[in-house]
C-alpha positions as CSV (number, residue, x, y, z in Angstrom):
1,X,89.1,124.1,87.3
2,X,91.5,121.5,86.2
3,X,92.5,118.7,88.4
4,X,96.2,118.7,89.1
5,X,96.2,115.1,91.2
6,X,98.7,112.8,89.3
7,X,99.9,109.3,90.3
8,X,103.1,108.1,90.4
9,X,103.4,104.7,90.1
10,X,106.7,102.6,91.5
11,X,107.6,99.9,89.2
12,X,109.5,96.8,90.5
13,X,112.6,94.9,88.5
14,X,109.5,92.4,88.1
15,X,107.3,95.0,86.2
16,X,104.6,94.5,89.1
17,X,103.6,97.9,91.0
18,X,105.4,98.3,94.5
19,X,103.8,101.4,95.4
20,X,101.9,104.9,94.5
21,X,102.2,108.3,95.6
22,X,99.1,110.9,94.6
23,X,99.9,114.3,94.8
24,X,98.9,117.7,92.8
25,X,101.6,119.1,90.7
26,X,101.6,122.5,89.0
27,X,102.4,120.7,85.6
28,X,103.9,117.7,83.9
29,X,107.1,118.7,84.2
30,X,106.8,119.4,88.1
31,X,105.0,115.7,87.8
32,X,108.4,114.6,86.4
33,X,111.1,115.9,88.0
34,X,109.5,114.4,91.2
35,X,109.3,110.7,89.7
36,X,112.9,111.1,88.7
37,X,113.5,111.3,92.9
38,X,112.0,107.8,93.0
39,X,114.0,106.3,91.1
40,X,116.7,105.5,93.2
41,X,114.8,102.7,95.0
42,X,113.2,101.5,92.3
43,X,113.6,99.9,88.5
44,X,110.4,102.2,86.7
45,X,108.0,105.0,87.6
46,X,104.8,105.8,85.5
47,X,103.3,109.1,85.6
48,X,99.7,109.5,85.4
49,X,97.1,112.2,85.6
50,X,93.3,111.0,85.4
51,X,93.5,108.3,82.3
52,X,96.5,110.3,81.1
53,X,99.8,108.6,80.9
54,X,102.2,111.7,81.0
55,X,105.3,109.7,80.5
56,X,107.4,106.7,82.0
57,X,110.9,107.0,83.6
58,X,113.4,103.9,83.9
59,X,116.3,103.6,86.0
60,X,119.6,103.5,83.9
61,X,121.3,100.0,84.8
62,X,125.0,99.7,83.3
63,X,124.8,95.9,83.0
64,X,121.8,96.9,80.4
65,X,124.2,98.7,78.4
66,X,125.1,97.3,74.8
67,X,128.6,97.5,73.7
């Protein structure tokens, strides 16, 4: 049987970890759509399952934006 647990990492403005949340997920994209909830408090979550690093999702910042 294959382990659903994924980690979802909060990333500060700072790069430094802020906080984690371990949870089973049907899939990556469940995994996903979840970390994309997160990002309203902070700058960055990382998605991982295992050793597995399903994917990275950054906060849009308009002051980032390039003109």
């Amino acid at each position: 049987m294959e382990d659903r647990t994924y980690r979802l990492y909060e990333v500060g403005a700072d790069g430094r970890i802020r906080g984690a949340l371990s949870r089973s997920f049907a899939d990556d994209a469940e995994a996903l759509a979840e970390a994309g909830h997160l990002l309203t408090d902070v700058s960055a979550v990382e998605i991982w399952q295992t050793d597995r690093m399903v994917g990275r999702l950054d906060r849009y910042e308009p002051s980032q934006a390039t003109a």
